[in-house]
N, C-alpha and C positions, 0 to 999 in steps of 0.2 A: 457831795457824794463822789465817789472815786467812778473813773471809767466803768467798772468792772459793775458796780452798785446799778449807775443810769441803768447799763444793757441789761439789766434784770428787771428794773426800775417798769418798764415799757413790756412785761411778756404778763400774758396769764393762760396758763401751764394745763394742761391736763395728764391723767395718772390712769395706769390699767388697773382693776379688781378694786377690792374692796380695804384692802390694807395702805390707808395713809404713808405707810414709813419712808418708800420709795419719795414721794413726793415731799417730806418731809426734809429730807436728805437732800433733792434737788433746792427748796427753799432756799435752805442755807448755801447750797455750793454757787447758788446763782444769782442770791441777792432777788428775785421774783416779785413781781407787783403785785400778782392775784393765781387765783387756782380756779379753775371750774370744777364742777361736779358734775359728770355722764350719769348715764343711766346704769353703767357698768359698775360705778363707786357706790352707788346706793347701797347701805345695808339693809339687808330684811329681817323676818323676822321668822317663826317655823311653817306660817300661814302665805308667806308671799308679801306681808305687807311691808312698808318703811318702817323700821324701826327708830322712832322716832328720837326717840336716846341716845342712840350710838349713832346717828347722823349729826343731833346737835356734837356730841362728844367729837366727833370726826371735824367739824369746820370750826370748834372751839381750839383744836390742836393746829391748826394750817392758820391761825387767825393768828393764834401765840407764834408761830413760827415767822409768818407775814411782816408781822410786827415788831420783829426784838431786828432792837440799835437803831427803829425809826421814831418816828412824834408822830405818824398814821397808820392808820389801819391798814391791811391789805382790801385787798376785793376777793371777793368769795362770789362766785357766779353760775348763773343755772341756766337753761334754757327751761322755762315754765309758761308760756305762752295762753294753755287750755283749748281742750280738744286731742289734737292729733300730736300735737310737740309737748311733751310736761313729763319730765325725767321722774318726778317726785307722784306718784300715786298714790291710794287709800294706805293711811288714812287722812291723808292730807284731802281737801274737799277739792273734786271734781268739780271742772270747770266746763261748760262749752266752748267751742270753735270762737274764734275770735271773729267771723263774720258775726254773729250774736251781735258785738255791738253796732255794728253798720245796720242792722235788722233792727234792732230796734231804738236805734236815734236818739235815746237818750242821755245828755252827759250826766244828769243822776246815776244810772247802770251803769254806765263805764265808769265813774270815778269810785262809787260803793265797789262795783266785782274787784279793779285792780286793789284798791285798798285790802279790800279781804285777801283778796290772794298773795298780798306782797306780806303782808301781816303774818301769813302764818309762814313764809320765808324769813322773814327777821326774826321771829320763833327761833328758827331751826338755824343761825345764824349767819344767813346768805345775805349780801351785802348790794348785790348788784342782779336783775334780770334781765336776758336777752330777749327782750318785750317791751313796747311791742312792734309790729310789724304795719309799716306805712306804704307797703307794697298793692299795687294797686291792680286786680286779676283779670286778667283778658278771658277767663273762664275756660270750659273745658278743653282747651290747646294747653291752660298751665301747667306743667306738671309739677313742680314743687309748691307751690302756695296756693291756689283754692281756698278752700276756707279758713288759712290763715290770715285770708286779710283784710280787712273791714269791706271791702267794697270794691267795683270797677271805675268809680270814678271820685274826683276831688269832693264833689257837692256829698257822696256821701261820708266817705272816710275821714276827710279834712278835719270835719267839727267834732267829732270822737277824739281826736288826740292829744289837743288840752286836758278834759277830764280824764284820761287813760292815764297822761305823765303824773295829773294830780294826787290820783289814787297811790301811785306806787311813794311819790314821795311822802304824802301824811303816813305812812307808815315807815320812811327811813329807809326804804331801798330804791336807788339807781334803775330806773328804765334806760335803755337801752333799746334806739329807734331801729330800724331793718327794712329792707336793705338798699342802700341808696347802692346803685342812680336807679332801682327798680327792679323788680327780681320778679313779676307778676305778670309782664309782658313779655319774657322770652319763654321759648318752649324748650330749652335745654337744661335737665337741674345740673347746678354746678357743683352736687355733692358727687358727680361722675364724669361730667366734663365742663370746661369752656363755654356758656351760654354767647352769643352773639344777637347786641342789642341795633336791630338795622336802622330804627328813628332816629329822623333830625333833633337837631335839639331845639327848636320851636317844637315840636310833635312834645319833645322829652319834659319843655319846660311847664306845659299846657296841660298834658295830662302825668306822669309818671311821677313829677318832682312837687306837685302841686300838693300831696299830703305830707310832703319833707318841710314844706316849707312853711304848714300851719304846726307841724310839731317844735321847728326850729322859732318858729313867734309865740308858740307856750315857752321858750327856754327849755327844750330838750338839752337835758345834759350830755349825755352819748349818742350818737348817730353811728352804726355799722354798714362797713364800704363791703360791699357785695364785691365777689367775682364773676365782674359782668364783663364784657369787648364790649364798646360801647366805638360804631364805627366814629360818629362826626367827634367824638375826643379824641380818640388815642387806637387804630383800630389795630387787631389782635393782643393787644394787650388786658389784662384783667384789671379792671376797676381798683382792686383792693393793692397793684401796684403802678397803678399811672396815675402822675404829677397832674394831670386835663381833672381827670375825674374827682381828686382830692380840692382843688381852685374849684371848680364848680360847684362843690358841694358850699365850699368857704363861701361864693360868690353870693350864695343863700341866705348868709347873714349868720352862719354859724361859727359858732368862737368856745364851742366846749370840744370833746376828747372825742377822734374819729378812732374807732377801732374797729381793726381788720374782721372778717370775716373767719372761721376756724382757716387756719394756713395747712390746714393735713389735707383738708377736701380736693379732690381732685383734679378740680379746672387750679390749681394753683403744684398739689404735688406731683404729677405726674410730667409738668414741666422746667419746675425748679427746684428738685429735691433737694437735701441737704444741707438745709438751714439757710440757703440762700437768697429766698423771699423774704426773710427779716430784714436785711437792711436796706434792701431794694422796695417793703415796706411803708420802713421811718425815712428814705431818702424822697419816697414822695408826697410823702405828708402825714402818715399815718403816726396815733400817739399810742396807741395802745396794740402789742400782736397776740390776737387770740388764736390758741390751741396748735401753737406750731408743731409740726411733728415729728422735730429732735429737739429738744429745748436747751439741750446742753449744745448740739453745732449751731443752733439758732444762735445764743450768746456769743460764742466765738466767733460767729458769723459778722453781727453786730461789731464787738471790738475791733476786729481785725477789720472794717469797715471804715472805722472812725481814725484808727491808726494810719491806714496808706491813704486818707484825705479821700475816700469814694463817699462817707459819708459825713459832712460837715458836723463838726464838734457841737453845735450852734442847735443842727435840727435836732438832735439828741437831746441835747440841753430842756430844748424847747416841748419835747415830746414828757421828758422826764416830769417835768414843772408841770404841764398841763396835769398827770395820770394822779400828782400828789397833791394837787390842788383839788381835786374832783374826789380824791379820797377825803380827806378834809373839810369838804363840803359835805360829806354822805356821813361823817363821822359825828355833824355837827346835824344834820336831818335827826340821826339818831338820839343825840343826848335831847334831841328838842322833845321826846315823847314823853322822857323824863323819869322813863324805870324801864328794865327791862321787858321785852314780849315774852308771858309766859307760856311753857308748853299747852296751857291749855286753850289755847285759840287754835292750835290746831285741828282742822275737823270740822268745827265751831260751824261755819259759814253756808251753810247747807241753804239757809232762806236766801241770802246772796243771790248764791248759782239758778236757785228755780226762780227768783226774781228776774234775771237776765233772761233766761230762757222764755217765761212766760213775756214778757215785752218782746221779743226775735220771734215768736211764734208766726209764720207768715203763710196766708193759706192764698193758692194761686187760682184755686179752680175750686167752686163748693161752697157747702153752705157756712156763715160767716157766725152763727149763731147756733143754740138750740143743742137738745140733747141727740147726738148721731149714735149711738148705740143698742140706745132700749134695752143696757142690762146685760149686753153679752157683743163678744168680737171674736174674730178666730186673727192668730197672729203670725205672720210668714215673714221670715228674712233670713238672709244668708250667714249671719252673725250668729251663731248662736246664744252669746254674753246676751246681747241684744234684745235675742226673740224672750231670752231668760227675765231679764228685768223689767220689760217692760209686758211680763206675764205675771209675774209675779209684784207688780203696781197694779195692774188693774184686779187681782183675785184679792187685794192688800183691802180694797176699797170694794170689796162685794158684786166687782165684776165675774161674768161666767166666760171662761176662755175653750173656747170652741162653740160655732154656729154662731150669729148675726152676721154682721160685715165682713169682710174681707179686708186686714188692716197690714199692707206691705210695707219692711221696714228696708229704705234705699241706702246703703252703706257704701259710698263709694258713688260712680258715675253711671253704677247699671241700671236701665228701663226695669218697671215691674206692673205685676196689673194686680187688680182686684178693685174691690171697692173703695177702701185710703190708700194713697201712698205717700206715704211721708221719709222725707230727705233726710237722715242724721247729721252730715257735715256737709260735702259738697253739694249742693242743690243740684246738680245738674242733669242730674238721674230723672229731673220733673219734667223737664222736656218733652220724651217719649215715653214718658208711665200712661199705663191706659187705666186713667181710676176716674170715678166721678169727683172725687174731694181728693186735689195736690196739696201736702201742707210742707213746708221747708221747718223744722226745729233747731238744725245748724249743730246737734250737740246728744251725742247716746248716754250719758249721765243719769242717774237715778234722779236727780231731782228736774231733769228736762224730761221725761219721763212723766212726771208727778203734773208737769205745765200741761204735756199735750193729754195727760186723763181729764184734766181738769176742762179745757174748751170743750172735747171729744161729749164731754159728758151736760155741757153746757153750762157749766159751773163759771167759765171766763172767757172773757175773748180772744181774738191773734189780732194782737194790736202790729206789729211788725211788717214792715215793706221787704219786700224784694232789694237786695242792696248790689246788686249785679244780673247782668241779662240771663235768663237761661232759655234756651231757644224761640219764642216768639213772645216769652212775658218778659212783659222790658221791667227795667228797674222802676222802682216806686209799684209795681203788684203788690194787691194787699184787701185786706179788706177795710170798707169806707169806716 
């Protein structure tokens, strides 16, 4: 590959609106490894929904483009998590919050949900997911991950992440671990600033790295470098460009493709703009730069790096090799399924999602059994999607909605009272709820939803623990 090839070799690019061409255009001028797809690219339909056609049609065009004068595939990439992160909506099947799997401890559920869910991404021809998240949540101080992340500590998130990486690969998409050195323990998002990580690195190796390093012993392909300061490495510098934090990650026993964190986000643009975090980068280890936010000065940034010797021929080189060898493995996931994924799995996986949901059902306070309704609930939440679905679930099933119980739905960190209260994503709203029965479901989805009619009515249990502390219910809450 010529210079100009590597330095494309190593970006994967993002594009405004919904017109491919722009990015099309950059493909070719740049030589590009991969494209993501935002929420912004999604095309709809006249209803709101994905258009599930002209999406595959859109990453069948960026796949051909990827592709022409290599022997691999590009990467095609999404953030689809489930919950609160999932660019791709109805009619793709809703997922819950990815605490779900921490809650309910099963690696059966984690490997079925990600299968399902990666399944209807290679559908739609996405090649790679930024999922999932090995970040570990110190609770309500977090403010960017909450319930994105399995749990607050190793013993629960650790053993979900074999079956998690499993799931995406039987279907032939790339997971994509997040966000080392830990993004759950600082209180600053660094989709706005510089988060500052103050732990030693015994504290770091004990608790925060402890689920990187059960993902990195299932053979996690991708691991993503957070922009984190991380003082005992490298202090005021961003994770996603210091040489400490790239070694430590390695020091883990990691030998596949670290890729950068999006390079537009703040803690990274608002101090190196200009393309000039790409090769400062690959200069400290990183093999992959996602979503830099000039891709064309990024590239020039690169060569012109490698030219005046600031960034050795060698780490390029090595960067390059790493991104084509992992496409080539994903290429080779894929022909192993042995036909293509048709569009009609998309949608498809509804039993999936209320399967996870019903297993994460975690009640903290209240009765663990038995029918709590007697035929009738009145339903209060701040949501109105919310109070709508899960109103029209229970009138679905010959419930009367208005008079019995008092049934508050917590969306967010806020207290509520009544008779139920139950948590849709962050639990942490259970703390100060004044209800007789706290129940965590982790997920507003229609078929989480369909889980908690189901106990409510005494139809199943909440088999589900607590997978992080929320004010005086320590982890492992649940019912016996």
């Amino acid at each position: 590959m010529t210079l100009a090839e590597k330095a494309g070799q190593v970006m994967v690019a993002f594009y405004a609106g919904t017109d491919p061409a722009p990015q099309l255009q950059a493909i070719k001028d740049l030589h590009l490894g991969g494209s993501i797809i935002m929420g912004d690219n999604v095309p709809t339909d006249a209803g709101g929904r994905v258009d599930i056609a002209a999406m595959k049609t859109v990453n069948e065009s960026l796949q051909q483009a990827l592709s022409q004068g290599r022997n691999w595939p590009g990467i095609i990439s999404v953030d689809q998590e489930g919950g609160l992160v999932a660019r791709l909506r109805a009619p793709l099947t809703e997922w819950p919050s990815p605490m779900t799997y921490g809650a309910a401890g099963s690696a059966d559920v984690s490997r079925n949900s990600m299968q399902a869910l990666a399944t209807e991404l290679a559908a739609l021809g996405f090649t790679m997911d930024h999922a999932p998240s090995a970040d570990l949540t110190v609770g309500a101080q977090d403010p960017t991950i909450g319930a994105r992340s399995l749990g607050s500590s190793g013993a629960v998130a650790g053993p979900q992440l074999a079956p998690l990486l499993a799931g995406f690969e039987a279907a032939g998409v790339l997971p994509s671990v997040k966000h080392f050195p830990g993004h759950g323990s600082v209180t600053t998002d660094s989709h706005l600033a510089l988060p500052e990580q103050k732990a030693s690195l015994a504290q770091l190796r004990k608790r925060d790295w402890a689920p990187f390093r059960d993902a990195i012993a299932a053979a996690a392909p991708v691991v993503m470098m957070g922009h984190i300061a991380v003082d005992a490495l490298e202090p005021g510098m961003p994770s996603s460009l210091s040489a400490a934090s790239y070694k430590a990650l390695r020091g883990l026993g990691f030998e596949g493709v670290a890729i950068t964190d999006a390079l537009n986000m703040g803690a990274i643009e608002s101090t190196y703009p200009g393309g000039q975090a790409a090769p400062m980068a690959l200069q400290a280890g990183a093999d992959l730069l996602l979503m830099p936010a000039d891709p064309y000065a990024a590239h020039a940034a690169i060569v012109a790096a490698v030219k005046d010797g600031s960034l050795p021929q060698q780490r390029l080189d090595e960067a390059a090799t790493r991104v084509a060898t992992l496409q080539l493995w994903q290429e080779s996931l894929h022909n192993s399924l042995g036909k293509e994924v048709p569009l009609t799995e998309v949608g498809a996986h509804l039993a999936e999602s209320k399967a996870a949901s019903a297993a994460a059902l975690t009640v903290l306070t209240g009765q663990c059994s038995g029918d709590q309704l007697h035929g009738s609930l009145t339903i209060r939440g701040a949501d109105a999607q919310d109070v709508q679905r899960l109103t029209e679930a229970a009138r679905a099933r010959g419930l009367q909605v208005g008079g019995g119980p008092v049934l508050t739905l917590l969306d967010g960190g806020e207290a509520g009272s009544g008779d139920i209260a139950v948590a849709l994503g962050d639990p942490w709203g259970l703390a100060a709820a004044d209800a007789r029965l706290k129940a965590a479901l982790y997920g507003d989805t229609p078929a989480a939803f369909e889980a908690l009619l189901d106990y409510l009515t005494g139809e199943a249990p909440a088999p589900g623990k607590l997978p992080a502390k929320v004010g005086s219910y320590a982890v492992g809450t649940g019912c016996k």
